[in-house]
C-alpha positions as CSV (number, residue, x, y, z in Angstrom):
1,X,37.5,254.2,244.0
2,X,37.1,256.4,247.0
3,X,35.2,256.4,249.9
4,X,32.4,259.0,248.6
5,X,32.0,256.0,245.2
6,X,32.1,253.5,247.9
7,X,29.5,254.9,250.2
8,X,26.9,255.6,247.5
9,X,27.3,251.9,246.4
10,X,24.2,249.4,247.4
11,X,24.9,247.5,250.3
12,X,25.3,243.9,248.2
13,X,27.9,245.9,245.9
14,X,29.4,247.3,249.4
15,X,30.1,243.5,250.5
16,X,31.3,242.8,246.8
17,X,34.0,245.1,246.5
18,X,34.8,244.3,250.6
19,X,35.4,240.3,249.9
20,X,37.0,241.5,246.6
21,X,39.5,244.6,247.3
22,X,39.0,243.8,251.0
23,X,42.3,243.2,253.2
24,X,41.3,241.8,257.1
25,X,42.2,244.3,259.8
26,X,41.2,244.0,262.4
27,X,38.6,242.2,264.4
28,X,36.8,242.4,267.7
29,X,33.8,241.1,269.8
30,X,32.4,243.6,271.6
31,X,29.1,242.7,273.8
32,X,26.7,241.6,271.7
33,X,28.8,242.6,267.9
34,X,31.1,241.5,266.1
35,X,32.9,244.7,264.3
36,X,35.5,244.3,261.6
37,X,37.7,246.5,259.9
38,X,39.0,245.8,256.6
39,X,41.3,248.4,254.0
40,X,39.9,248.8,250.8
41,X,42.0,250.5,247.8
42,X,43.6,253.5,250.6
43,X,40.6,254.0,252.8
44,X,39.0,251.8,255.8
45,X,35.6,250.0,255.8
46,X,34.4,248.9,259.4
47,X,31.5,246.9,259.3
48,X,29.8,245.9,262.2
49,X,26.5,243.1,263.0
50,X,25.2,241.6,266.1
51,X,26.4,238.6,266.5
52,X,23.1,237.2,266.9
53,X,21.6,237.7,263.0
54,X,23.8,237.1,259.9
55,X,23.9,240.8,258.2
56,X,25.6,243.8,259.0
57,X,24.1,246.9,260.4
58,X,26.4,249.2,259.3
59,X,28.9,249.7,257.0
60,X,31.3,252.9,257.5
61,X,34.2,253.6,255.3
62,X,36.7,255.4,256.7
63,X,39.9,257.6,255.8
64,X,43.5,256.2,257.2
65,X,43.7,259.8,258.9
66,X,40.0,259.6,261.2
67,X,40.3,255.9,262.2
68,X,39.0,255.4,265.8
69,X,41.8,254.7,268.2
70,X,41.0,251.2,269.0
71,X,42.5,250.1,265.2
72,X,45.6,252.2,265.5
């Protein structure tokens, strides 16, 4: 799977292949969110949810090469 498969997933699908192919990262509180990175097959998937309601807002997936500075 690649990212472009992965993107155009639905978002329950997104989470299933995340708890399922998913490797923990990294993650971080930051103000009022929670934002976690996770590797999936050889790209990145950062998802990130207030912490104040129970589902993500977004779900990015990410190539190794454009990861933001604060997970290298």
């Amino acid at each position: 799977m690649c990212i472009k498969e992965f993107s155009s997933l639905a978002y329950q699908d997104q989470l299933r292949m995340i708890s399922h192919s998913g490797k923990l990262k990294d993650s971080q509180i930051v103000n009022d969110y929670q934002i976690t990175l996770y590797k999936v097959k050889d790209f990145y998937v950062e998802l990130i949810r207030s912490v104040h309601k129970l589902s993500f807002e977004k779900i990015t997936a990410i190539h190794h090469n454009d990861l933001p500075e604060q997970y290298k």
